[in-house]
C-alpha positions in Angstrom: 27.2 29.9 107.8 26.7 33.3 109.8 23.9 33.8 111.4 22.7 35.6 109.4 22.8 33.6 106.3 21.2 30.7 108.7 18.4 32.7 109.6 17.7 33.7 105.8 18.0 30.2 105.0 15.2 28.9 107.5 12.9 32.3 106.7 13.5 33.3 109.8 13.7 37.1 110.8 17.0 37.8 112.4 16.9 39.4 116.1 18.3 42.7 116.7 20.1 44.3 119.2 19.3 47.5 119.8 22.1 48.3 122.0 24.3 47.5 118.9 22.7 49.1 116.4 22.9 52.4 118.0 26.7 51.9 119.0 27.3 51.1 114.8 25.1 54.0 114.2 27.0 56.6 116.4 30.4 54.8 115.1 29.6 55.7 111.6 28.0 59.2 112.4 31.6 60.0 114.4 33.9 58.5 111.3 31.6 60.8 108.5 32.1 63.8 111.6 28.0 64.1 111.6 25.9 64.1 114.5 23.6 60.9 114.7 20.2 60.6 114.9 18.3 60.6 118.5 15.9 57.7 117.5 16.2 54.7 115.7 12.9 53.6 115.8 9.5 55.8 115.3 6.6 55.3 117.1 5.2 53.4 114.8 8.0 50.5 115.2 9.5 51.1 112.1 13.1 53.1 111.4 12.7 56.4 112.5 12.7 59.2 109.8 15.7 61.0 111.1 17.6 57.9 110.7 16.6 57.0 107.6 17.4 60.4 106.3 20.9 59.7 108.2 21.0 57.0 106.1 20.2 58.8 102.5 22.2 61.5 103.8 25.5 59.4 104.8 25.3 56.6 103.0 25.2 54.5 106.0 23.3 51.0 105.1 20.1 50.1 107.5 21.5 46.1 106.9 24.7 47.4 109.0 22.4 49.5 111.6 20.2 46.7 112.4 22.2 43.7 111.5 25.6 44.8 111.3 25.4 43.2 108.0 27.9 45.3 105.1 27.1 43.9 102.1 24.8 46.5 101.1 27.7 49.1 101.9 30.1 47.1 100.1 27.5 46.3 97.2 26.9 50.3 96.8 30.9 51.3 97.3 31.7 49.0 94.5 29.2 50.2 91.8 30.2 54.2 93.0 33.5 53.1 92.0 32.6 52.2 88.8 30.6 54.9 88.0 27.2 53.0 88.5 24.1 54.9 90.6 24.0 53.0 94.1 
């Protein structure tokens, strides 16, 4: 099981590293050829609004930010593909 699916299993929140998150976000921002956003987080602690519109923008899934999780990408490229609203 990945750590992920461990962590979801025991109802625990996963930790995130920050430092990898913005690395995933400024891969994806340089493989679209946009510029990414500043901030990740807003003052208030949650995703920052720039990078959530990144995210509407691009296409880019918060799961694979954060968590470096893709199954959201994957889940959304696959209905795209067959024609279904993501």
């Amino acid at each position: 099981m990945t750590d992920y699916n461990a962590a979801q299993a025991n109802g625990e929140a996963m930790p995130i590293d920050y430092v990898e998150a913005e690395t995933r976000m400024q891969f994806y921002a340089d493989t679209v050829g946009v510029e990414a956003p500043a901030k990740l987080i807003g003052e208030d602690g949650a995703p920052a609004r720039e990078l959530l519109t990144f995210c509407i923008d691009t296409g880019a899934s918060l799961d694979w930010i954060f968590l470096g999780d893709v199954r959201a990408m994957i889940h959304d490229s696959f209905k795209v593909a067959k024609g279904v609203q993501a």
